[in-house]
N, C-alpha and C positions, 0 to 999 in steps of 0.2 A: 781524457781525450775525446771519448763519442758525446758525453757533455761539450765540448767545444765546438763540435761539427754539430750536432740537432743545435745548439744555441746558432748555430752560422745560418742554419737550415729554417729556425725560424723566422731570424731577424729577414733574411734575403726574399722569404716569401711576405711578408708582413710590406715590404717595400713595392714586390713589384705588384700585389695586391691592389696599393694605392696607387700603383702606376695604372693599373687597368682601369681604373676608377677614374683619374684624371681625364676630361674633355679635350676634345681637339681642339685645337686654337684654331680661330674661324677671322677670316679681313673681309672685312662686307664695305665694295667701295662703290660711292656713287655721288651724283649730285643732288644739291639740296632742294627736295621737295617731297610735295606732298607723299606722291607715288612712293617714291623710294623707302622714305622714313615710314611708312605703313610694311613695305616688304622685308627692313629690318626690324623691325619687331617680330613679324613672324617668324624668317627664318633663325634671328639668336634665340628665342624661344624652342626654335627644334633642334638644333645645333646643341645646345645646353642640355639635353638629353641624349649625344650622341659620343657613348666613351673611345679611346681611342683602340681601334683594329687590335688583335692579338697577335703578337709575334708578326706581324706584315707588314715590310717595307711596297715601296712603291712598285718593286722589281716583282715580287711575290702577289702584289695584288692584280699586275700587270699580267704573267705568268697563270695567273686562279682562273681568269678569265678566258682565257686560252682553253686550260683545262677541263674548267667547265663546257665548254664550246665540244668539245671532244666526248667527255662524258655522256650529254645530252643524244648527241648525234648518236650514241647507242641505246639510250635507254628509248627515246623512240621509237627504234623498232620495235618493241616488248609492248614498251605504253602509250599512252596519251598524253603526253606530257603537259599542251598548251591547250588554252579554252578554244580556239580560236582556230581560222584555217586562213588562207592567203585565196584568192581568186585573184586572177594576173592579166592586166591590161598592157597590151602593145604599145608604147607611145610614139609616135613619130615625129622628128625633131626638124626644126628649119632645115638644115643640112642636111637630111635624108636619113640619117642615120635612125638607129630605132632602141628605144630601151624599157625595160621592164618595169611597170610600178604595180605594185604587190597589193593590192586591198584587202584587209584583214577584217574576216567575219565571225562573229562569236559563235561557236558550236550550238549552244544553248542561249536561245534569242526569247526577250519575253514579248509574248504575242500581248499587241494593246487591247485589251479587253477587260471587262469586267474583274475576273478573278485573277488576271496578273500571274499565270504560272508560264513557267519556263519549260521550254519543250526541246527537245535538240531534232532541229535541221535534216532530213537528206539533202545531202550533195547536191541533188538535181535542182532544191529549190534553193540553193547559195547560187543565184548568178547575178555578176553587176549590170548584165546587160537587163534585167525582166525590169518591166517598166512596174512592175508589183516587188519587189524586195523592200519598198518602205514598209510591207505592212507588217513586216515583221521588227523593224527598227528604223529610226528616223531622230538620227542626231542632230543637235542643230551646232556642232561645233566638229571642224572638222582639225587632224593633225597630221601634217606633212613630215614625214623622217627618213632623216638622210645619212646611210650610212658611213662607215670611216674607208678611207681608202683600204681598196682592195674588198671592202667588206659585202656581203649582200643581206636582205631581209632575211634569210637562213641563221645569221650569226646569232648567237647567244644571247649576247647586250639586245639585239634589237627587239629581239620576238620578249626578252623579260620586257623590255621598254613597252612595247605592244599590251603586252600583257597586263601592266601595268595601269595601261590608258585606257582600255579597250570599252572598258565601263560606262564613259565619260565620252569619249572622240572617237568619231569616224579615221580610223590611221589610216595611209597610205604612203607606203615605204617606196622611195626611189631609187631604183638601181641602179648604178653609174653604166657608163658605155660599156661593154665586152662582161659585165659579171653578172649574175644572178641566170648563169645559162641562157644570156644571150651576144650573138657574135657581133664584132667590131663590123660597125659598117665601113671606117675610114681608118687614118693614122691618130688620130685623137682619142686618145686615154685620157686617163687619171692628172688631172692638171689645176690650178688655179680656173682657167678663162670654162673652168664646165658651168660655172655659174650663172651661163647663160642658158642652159640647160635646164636648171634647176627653174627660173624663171620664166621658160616655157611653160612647162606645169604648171606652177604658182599661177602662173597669171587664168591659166584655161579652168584650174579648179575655181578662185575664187569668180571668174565671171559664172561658169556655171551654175555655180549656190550662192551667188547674192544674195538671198535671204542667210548663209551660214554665217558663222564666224569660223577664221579661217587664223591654224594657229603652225606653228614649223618648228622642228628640233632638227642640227645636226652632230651628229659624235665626228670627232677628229679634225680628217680631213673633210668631211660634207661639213663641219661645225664651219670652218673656214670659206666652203664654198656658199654657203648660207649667208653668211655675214658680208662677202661680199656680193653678195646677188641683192639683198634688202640696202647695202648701201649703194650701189649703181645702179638701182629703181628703185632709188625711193622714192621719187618724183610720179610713178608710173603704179606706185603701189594701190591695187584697188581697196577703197574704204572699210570693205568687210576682210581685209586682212589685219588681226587684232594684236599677235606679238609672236617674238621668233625667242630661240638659246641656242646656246652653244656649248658643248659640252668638249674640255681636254683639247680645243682645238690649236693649228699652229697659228698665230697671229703675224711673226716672220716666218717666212718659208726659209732662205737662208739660214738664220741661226739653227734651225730646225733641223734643216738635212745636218748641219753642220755636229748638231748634237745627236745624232742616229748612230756614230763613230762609237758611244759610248757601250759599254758591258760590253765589249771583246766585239762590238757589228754585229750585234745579235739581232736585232730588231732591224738594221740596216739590208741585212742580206734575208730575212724573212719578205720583206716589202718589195724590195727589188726583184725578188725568184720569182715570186705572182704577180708582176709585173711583166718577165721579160717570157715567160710563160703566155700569159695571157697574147702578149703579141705574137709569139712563134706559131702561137693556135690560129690565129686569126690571118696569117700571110698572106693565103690568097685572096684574101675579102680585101686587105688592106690593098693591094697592089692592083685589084681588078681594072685590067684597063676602061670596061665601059664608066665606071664613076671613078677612080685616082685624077686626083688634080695634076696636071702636067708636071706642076712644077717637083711634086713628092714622088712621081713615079722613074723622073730624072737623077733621085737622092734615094733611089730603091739600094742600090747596095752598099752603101754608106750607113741607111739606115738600118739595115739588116743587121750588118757588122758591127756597128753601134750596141742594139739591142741587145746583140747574144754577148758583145761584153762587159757593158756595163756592171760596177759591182758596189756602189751606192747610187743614193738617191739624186745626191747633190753631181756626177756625172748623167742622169737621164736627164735630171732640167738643164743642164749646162751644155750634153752633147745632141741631145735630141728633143727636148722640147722646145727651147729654142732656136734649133734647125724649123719645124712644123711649122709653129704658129709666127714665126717672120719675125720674132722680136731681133732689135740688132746686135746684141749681145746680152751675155748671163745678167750683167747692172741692169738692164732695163727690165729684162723679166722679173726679178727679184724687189726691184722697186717697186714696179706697179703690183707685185703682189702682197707687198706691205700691207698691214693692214691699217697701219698709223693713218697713211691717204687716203684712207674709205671710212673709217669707224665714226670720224664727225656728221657723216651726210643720214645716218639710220637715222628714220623719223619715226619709229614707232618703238612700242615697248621692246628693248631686247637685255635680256640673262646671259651672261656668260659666266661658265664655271672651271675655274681651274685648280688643278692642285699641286700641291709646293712640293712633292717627292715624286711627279712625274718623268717615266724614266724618257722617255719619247721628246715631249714637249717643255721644253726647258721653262722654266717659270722668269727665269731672267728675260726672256725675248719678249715677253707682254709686257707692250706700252700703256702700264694703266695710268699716266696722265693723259692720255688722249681719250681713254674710256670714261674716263671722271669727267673731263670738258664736253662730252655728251648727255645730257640729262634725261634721255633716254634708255639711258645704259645702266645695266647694276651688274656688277661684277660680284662672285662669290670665290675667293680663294680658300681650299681649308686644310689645312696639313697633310692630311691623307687620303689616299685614296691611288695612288697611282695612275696610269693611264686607262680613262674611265674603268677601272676597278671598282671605286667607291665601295669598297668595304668596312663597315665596321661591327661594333658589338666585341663582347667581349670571349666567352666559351660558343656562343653559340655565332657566328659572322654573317651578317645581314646586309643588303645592299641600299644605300643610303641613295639613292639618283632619284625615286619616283616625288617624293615629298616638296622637298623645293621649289622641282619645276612645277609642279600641279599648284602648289600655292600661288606662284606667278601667276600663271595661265587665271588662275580664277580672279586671284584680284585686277589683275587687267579689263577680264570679263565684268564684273563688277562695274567696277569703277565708270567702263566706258558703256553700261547699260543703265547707271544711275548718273548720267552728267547734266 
């Protein structure tokens, strides 16, 4: 009989063995050209080295990311965890409002000179305002990142993403209205129409570094606000902006809130709390009679009551986003945040990456015939990964996100430095 069981013990390991071993299945979709057919080869080339996650569904790599967000946040106080530090720019937005973009500078900067050694920084002399901080660094490509709803430059994914770049790109992380400790100027949060915001910046970085190349990433919900900010200025996009991605973002808002329902409203009532939070902090900024617009300080206790009870997603855009921004009903908001009516106008290079056991972002709500009808577009779908998770490796789990994008980004740079 213990012959039976070690025979069971072998054979079952000997199996999932070769399961560990097994590749992700990878859908690399795009249109036919040059561009693209060069970005598939690279990326099936790294992909074919990448086996699949251990023991991690989509839920658990969702959940690791969390975890590790948490973990960090203490091991910081002890260590040093990142190369890099944040210097934080005020930005002031058409509408008055104000919000934080985060510039991240490398601790240990190598002075240009002769012998090339790297030195680490006082604080005093990390400022973006001294007209002398090139002499310490002088990138000629800059990367704009936008984090996920709710999220700020603080979060885990961002600062590895930073960290990641840092080498290479000037980053500068944008933080959506009321987060990244700083307070709502107005009633305008977390919503599709911020991507006029995001456009703000974009447009003020690339005029001011015309000589840079100017590149964007955003996770989630900025993946979405991204996408549509480069598709309703494309027209207006300045020439040294070189190529954008998008990472786990919602492409329908709709189907999106609508799948949030999923694992018992776990993810749903997480979004929503720092959400209805975020505006309870902010009441009197929102309702200040010298700047409230008449007509929202008319809807002040409607909206109040609203906020403190909503309890998905899919009731903040249904009872209060579309009170704010004047759409006439839920169908109209939810259309024009489609992304199917924006994603043909992107004129420039754009990545988008999603993955098929995202517990968030349903993989069904991505229009990818209308991203294939763009031949600007490449899409990467890959088995795993969860909501920007992107974990894999087999004993030891490694995060697959920095490769792909950096391949793009370069062969963009390339291609449009050798035309």
């Amino acid at each position: 009989m213990k012959f039976i069981y070690l025979l069971g013990i072998c054979i079952s390991s000997y199996y999932f063995m070769r399961w560990l071993k097994k590749k992700q299945r990878l859908h690399l979709l795009f249109s036919d050209n040059k561009f693209t057919q060069i970005f598939q080869l690279i990326s099936l080339k790294y992909f074919e080295n990448i086996p699949k996650a251990y023991l991690l569904t989509g839920h658990i790599q969702t959940f690791l990311l969390e975890l590790s967000n948490r973990i960090i946040e203490v091991l910081k106080k002890f260590f040093r965890v990142y190369t890099f530090k944040y210097e934080r720019e005020i930005f002031t937005l058409s509408d008055g409002a104000e919000i934080a973009i985060d510039h991240a500078f490398p601790i240990k900067i190598p002075i240009q000179n002769d012998d090339q050694e790297s030195v680490s920084l006082p604080d005093s002399l990390i400022d973006i305002n001294s007209k002398n901080h090139k002499t310490y660094r002088d990138y000629d490509k800059i990367l704009i990142i936008v984090p996920g709803i709710t999220s700020s430059s603080e979060d885990f994914y961002i600062k590895y993403f930073v960290e990641d770049f840092i080498s290479e790109f000037d980053c500068k992380v944008i933080n959506s209205r009321g987060l990244g400790g700083m307070k709502l100027y107005n009633e305008k949060m977390i919503c599709s129409d911020l991507y006029h915001d995001v456009w703000e910046y974009l447009f003020k970085i690339c005029t001011l570094n015309n000589n840079k190349k100017v590149f964007a990433t955003g996770f989630s919900y900025g993946g979405h606000i991204l996408t549509r900010c480069l598709a309703e200025y494309a027209q207006k996009l300045p020439s040294n902006f070189y190529a954008g991605c998008g990472v786990c973002y919602p492409s329908e808002v709709e189907k999106t809130e609508l799948f949030l329902d999923n694992f018992y409203g776990i993810y749903n009532r997480s979004i929503v709390n720092n959400l209805k939070n975020m505006f309870i902090r902010n009441i009197d900024n929102i309702f200040d009679l010298k700047t409230c617009k008449k007509n929202i300080y008319e809807q002040k206790e409607y909206l109040i009551n609203t906020m403190k009870n909503i309890k998905t997603m899919r009731e903040y855009s249904m009872k209060y986003l579309v009170k704010i921004l004047n759409y006439k009903d839920s169908d109209e908001y939810y259309s024009i945040c489609d992304l199917k009516n924006h994603i043909w106008k992107i004129n420039v290079p754009y990545l988008s990456w999603f993955t098929e056991d995202d517990p968030i972002v349903p993989i069904s709500s991505v229009q990818f015939k209308e991203y294939q009808k763009n031949s600007n577009t490449v899409t990467i779908v890959s088995e795993h990964g969860g909501h920007l998770g992107l974990i894999s490796g087999t004993l030891v789990p490694k995060r697959i996100l920095k490769q792909p994008i950096m391949d793009f980004f370069k062969l963009v740079y390339i291609l449009r430095e050798h035309r």
